[in-house]
ROVEX-424977 format. One record per residue: chain; x, z, y of N, C-alpha, C in turn. Coordinates in nm, 3 decimals. Each point is the difference from the previous one (the first is absolute). Layout:
// residues N
PT chaine     n_u     n_w     n_v    ca_u    ca_w    ca_v     c_u     c_w     c_v
PT      A       X       Z       Y       X       Z       Y       X       Z       Y
...
END
This chain:
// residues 190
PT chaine     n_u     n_w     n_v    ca_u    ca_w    ca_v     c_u     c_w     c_v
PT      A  10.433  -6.484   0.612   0.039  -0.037   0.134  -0.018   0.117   0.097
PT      A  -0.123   0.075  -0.027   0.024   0.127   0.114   0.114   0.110   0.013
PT      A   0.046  -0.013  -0.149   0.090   0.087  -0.024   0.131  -0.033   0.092
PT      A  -0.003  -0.106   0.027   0.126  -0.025   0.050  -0.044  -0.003   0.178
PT      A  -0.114   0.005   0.023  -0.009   0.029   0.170   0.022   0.152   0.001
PT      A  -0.065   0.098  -0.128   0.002   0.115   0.021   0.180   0.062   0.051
PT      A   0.058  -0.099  -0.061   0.169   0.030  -0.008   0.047  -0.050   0.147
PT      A  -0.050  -0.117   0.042   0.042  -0.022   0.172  -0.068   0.093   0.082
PT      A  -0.089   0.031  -0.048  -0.064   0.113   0.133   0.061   0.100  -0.040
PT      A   0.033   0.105  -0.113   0.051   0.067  -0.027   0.180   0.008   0.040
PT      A   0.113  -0.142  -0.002   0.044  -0.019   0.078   0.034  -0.004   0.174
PT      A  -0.093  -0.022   0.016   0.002  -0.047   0.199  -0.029   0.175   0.020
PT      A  -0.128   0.067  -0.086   0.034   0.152   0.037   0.138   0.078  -0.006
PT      A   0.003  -0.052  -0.101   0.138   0.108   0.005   0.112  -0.073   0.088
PT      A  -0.002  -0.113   0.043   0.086  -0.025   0.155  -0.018   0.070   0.038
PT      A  -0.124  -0.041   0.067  -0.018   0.093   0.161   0.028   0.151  -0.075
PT      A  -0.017   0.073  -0.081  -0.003   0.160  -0.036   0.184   0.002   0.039
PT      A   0.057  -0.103  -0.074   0.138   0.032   0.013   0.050  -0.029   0.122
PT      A  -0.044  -0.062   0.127   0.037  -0.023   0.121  -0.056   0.149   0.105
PT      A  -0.090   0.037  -0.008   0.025   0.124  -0.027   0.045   0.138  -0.003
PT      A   0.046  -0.027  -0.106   0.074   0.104  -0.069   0.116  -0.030   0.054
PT      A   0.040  -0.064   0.014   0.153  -0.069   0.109   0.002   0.037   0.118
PT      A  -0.128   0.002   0.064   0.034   0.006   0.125   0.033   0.126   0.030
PT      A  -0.127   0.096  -0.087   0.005   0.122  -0.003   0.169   0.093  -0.060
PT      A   0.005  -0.049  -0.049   0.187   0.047  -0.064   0.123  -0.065   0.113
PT      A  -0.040  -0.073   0.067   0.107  -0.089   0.061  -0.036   0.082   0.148
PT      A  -0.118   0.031   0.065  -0.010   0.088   0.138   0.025   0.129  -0.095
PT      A  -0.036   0.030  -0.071   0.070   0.156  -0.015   0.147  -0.041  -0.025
PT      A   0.117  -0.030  -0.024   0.090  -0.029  -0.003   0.068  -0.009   0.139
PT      A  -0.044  -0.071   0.096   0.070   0.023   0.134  -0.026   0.081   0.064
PT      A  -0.106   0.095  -0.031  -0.035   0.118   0.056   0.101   0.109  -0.089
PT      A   0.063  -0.001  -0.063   0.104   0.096  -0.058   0.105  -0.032   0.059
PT      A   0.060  -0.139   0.039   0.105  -0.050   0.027   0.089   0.121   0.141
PT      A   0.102   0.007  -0.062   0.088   0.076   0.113   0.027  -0.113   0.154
PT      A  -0.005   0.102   0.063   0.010  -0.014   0.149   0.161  -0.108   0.040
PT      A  -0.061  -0.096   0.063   0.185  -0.046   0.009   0.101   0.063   0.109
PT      A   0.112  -0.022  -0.080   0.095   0.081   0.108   0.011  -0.066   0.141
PT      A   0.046   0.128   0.073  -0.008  -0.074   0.126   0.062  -0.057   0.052
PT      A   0.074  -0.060  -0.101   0.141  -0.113   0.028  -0.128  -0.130   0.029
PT      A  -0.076  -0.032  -0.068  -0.084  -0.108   0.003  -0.075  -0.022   0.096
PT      A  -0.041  -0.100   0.027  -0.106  -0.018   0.103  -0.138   0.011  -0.050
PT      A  -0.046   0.022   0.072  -0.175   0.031  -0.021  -0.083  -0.160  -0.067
PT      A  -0.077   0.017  -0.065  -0.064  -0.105  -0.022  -0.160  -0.019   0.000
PT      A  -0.080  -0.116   0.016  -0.131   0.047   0.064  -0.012  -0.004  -0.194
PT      A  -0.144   0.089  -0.014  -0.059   0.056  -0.121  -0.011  -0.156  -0.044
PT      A  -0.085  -0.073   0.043  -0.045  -0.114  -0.078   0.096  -0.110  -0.045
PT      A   0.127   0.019   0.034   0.127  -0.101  -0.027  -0.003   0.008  -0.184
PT      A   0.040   0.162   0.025   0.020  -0.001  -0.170  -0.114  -0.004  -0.111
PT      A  -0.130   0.051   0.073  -0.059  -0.064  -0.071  -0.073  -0.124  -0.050
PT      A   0.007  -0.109   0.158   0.003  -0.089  -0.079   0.093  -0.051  -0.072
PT      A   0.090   0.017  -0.033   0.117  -0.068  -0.089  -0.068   0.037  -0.158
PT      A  -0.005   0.116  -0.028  -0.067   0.045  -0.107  -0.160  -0.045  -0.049
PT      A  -0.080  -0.041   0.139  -0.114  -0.038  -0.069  -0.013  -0.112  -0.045
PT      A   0.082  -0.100   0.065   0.054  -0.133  -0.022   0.058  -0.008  -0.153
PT      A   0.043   0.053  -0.035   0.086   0.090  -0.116  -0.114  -0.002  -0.151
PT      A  -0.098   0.105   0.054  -0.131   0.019  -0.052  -0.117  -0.083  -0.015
PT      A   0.010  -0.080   0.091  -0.072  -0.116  -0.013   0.044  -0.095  -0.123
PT      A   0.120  -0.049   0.007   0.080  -0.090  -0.163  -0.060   0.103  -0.096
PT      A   0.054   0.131   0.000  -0.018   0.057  -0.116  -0.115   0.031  -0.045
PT      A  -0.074  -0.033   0.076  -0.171   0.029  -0.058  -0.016  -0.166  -0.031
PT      A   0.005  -0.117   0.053  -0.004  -0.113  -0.028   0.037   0.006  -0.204
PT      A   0.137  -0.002   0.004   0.063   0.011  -0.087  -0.103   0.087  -0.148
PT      A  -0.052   0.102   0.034  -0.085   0.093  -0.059  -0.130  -0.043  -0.036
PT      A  -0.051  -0.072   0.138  -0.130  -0.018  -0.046  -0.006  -0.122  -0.120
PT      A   0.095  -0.141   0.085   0.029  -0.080  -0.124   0.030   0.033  -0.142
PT      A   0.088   0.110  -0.007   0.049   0.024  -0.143  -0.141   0.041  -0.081
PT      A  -0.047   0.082   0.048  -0.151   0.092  -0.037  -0.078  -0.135  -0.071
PT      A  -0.025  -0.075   0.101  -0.104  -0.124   0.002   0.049  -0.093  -0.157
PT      A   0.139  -0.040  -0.004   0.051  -0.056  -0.107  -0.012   0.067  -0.121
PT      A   0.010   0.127   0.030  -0.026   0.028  -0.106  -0.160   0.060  -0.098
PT      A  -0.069  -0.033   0.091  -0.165   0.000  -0.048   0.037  -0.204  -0.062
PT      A   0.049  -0.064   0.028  -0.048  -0.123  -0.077   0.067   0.008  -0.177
PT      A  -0.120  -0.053  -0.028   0.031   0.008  -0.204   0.016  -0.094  -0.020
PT      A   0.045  -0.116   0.042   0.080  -0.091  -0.054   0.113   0.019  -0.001
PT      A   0.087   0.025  -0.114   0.143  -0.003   0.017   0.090  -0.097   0.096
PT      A  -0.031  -0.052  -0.021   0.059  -0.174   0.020   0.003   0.003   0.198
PT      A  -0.130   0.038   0.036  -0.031  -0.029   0.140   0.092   0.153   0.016
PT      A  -0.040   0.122  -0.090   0.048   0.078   0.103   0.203   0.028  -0.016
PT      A   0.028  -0.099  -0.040   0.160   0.013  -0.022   0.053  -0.069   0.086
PT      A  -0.102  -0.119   0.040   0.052  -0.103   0.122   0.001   0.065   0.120
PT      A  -0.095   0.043   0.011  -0.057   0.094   0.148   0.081   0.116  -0.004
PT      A   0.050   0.090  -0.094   0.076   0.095   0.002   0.168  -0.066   0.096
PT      A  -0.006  -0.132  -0.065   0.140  -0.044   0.067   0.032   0.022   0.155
PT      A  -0.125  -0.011   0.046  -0.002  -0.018   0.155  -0.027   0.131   0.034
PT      A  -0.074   0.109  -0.106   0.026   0.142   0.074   0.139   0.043   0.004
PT      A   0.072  -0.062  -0.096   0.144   0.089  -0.042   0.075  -0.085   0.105
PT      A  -0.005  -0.120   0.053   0.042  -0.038   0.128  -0.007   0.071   0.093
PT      A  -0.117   0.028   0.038  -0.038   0.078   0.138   0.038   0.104  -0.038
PT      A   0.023   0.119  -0.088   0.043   0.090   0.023   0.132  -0.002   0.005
PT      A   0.082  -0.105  -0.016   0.179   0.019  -0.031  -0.005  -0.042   0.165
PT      A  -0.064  -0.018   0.064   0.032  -0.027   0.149  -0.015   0.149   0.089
PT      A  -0.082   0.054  -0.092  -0.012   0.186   0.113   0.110   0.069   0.007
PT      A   0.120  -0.028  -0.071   0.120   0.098   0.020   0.066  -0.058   0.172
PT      A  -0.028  -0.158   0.007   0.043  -0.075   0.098  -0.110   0.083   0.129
PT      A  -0.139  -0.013  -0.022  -0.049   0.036   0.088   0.020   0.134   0.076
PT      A   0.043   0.087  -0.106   0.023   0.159   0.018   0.112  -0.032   0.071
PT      A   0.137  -0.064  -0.042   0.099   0.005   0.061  -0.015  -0.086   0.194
PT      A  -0.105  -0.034   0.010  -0.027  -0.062   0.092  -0.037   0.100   0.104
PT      A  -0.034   0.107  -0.022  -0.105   0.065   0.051   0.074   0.127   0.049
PT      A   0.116   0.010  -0.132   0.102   0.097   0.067   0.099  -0.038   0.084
PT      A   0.035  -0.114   0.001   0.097  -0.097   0.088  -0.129   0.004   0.169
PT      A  -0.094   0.017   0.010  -0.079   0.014   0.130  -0.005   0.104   0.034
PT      A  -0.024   0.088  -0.096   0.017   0.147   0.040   0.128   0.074   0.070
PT      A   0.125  -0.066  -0.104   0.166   0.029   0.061  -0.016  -0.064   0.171
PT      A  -0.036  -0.143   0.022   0.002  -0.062   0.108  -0.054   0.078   0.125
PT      A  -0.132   0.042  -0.079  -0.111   0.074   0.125   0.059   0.146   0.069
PT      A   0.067   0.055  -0.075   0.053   0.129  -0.006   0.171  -0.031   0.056
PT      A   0.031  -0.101  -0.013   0.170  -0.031  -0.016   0.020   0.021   0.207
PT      A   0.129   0.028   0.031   0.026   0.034   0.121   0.031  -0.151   0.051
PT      A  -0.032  -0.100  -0.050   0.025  -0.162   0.080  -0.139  -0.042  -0.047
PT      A  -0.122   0.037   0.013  -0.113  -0.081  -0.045  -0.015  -0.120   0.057
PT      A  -0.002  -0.133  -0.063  -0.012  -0.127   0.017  -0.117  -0.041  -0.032
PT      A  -0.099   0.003   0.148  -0.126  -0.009  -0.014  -0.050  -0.124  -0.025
PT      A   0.050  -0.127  -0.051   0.037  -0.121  -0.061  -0.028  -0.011  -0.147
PT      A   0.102   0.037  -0.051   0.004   0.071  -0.115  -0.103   0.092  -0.063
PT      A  -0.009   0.102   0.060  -0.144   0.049   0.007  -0.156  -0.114  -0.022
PT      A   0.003  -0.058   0.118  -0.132  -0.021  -0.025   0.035  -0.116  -0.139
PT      A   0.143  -0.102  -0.036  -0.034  -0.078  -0.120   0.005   0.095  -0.114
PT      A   0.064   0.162  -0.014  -0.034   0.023  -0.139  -0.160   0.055   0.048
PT      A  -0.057   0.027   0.048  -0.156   0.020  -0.011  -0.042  -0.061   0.009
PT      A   0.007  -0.157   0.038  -0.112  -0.110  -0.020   0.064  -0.053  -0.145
PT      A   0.117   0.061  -0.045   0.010  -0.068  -0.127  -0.069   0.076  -0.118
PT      A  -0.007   0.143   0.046  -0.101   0.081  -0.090  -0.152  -0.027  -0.004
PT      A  -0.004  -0.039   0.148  -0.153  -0.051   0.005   0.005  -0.085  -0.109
PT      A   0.053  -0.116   0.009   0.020  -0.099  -0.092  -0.047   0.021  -0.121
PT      A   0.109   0.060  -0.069   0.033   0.030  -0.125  -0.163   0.123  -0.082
PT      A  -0.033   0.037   0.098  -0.158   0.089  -0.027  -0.085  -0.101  -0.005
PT      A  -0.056  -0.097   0.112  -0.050  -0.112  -0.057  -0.010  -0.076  -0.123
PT      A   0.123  -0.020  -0.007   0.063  -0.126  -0.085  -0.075   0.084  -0.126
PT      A   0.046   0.125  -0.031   0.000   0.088  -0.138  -0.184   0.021  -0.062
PT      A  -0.054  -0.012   0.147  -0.164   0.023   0.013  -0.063  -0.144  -0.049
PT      A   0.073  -0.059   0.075  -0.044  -0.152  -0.079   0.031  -0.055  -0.119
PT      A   0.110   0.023  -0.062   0.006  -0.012  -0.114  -0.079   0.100  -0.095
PT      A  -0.044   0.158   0.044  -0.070   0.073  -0.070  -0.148  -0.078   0.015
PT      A   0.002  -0.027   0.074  -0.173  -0.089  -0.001  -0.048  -0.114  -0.059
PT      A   0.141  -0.063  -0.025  -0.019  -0.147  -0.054  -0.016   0.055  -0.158
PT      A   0.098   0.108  -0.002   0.038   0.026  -0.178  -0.161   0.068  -0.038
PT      A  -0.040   0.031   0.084  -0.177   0.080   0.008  -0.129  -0.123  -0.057
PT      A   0.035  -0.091   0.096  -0.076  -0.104  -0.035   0.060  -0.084  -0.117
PT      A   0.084  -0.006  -0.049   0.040  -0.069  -0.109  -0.081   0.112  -0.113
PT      A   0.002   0.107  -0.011  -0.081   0.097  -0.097  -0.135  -0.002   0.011
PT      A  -0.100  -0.026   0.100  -0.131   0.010   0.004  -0.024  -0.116   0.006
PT      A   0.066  -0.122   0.023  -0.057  -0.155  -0.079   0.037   0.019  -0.135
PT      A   0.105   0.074  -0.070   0.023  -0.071  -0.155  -0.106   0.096  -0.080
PT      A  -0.009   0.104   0.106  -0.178   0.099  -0.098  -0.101  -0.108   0.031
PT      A  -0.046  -0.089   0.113  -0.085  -0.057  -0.025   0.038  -0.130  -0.075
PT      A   0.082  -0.081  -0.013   0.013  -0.100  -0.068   0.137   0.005  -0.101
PT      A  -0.018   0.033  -0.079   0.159   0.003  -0.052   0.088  -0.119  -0.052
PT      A   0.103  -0.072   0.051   0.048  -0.131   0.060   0.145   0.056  -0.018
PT      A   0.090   0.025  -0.106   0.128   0.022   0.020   0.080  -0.072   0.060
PT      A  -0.048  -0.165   0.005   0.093  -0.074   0.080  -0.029  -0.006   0.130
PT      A  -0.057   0.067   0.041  -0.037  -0.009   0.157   0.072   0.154   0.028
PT      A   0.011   0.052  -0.107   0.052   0.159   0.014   0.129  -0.042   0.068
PT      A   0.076  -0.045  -0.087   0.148  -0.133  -0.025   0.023  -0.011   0.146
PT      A  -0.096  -0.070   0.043  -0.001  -0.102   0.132   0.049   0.076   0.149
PT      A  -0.112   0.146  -0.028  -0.028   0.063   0.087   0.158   0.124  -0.023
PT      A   0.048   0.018  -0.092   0.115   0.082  -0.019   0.169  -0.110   0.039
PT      A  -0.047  -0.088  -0.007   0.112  -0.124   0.083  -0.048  -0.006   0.140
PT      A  -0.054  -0.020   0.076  -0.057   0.041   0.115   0.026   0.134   0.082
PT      A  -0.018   0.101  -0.080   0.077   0.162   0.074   0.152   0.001  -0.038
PT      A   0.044  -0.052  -0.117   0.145  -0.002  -0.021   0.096  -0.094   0.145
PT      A  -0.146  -0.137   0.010   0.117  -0.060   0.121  -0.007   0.095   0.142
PT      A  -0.023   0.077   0.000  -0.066   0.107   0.117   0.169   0.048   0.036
PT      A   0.058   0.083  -0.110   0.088   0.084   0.014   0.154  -0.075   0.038
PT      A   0.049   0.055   0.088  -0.002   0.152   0.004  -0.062   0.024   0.087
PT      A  -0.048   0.104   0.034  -0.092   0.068   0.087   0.054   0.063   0.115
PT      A   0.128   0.027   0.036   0.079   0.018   0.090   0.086  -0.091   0.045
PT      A   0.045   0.014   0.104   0.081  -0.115   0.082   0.192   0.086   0.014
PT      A   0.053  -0.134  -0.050   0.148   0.077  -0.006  -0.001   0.086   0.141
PT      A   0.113   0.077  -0.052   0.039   0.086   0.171   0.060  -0.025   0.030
PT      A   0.067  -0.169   0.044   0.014  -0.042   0.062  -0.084  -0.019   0.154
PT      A  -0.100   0.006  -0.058  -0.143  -0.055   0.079  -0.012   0.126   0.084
PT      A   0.041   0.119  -0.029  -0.003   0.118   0.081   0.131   0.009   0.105
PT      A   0.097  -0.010  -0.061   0.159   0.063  -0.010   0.052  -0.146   0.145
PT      A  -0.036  -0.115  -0.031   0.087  -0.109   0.008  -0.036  -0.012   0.150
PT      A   0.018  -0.070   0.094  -0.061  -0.034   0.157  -0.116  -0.032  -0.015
PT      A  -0.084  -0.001   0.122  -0.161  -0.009   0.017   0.032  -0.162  -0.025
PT      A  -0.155  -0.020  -0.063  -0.010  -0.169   0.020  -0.032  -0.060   0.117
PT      A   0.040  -0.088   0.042   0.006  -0.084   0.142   0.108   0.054   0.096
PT      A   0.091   0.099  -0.082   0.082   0.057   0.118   0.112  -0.078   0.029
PT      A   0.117   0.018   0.065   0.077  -0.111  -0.006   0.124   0.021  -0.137
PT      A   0.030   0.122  -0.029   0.055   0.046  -0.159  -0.017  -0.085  -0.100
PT      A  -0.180   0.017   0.013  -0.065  -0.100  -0.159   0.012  -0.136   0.060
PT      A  -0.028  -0.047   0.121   0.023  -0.136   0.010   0.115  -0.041  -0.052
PT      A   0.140   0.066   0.042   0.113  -0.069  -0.013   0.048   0.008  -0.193
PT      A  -0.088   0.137  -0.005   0.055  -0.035  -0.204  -0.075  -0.087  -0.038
PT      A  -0.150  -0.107   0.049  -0.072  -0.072  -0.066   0.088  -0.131   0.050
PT      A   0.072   0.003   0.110   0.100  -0.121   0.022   0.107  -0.028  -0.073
PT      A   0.087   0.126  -0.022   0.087   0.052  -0.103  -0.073  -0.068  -0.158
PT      A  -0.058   0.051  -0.030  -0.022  -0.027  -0.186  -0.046  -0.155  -0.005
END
């Protein structure tokens, strides 16, 4: 049994080591980045990066879970639980594309500060959402080291599956504000 805490702590380290190492590769990266032309408008520093840390946040979610699943030695538990990492990660191409669609917006010569704030509260979102499911998938691994219960493994891997998806169509970004009179009249409409 210790052997297998030695593997979650040994896990959760190498998260945080690899969050990190991310951050560190990802600020050296915009510090190389070429200057924009001066066709563009100026943008404040922290726009683009939060889009990206938002970004970094899933992808360390995504990481730390995978790490964690894979310290459990039950086959069985860790193939179920793998399901819901390979979920959450088929959603980061969406999130990335989310992030560059805020970035085009923030930078774009019609910024729709509307728009704006729903794709960043939808990134907020979606960093949450990804943190909570990395936490739940956390605690599903340090109860089955203390009690090992595959059908509760079962239980608890139907439970994060009804979670997803973890993003909200872009509709929810793209479409009229809710309560506006737009969305009123398509909720009269359908």
């Amino acid at each position: 049994m210790d052997g297998i805490w030695v593997h979650v702590l040994v896990a959760f380290v190498a998260g945080a080591s690899g969050a990190g190492v991310m951050s560190a590769v990802i600020s050296t990266r915009s510090r190389r980045t070429a200057p924009p032309s001066p066709a563009a408008q100026p943008v404040p520093a922290q726009v683009p990066d939060q889009w990206w840390h938002d970004v970094q946040r899933c992808e360390q979610a995504v990481y730390r879970a995978a790490r964690a699943v894979e310290a459990v030695s039950s086959e069985q538990a860790r193939h179920g639980l793998q399901t819901v990492v390979r979920r959450m990660d088929a959603e980061l191409p969406n999130v990335r594309a989310l992030a560059e669609v805020g970035r085009g917006v923030a930078v774009g010569s019609s910024r729709d500060e509307a728009v704006l704030r729903r794709l960043q509260g939808q990134l907020d979102d979606a960093a949450a959402r990804f943190g909570m499911v990395t936490d739940h998938v956390l605690e599903v691994v340090v109860q089955l080291v203390a009690d090992p219960d595959l059908s509760r493994v079962h239980e608890q891997v139907t439970v994060l599956r009804e979670q997803f998806p973890l993003l909200r169509p872009m509709s929810a970004v793209f479409g009229p504000e809710p309560g506006s009179a737009p969305a009123r009249a398509l909720q009269r409409a359908a």
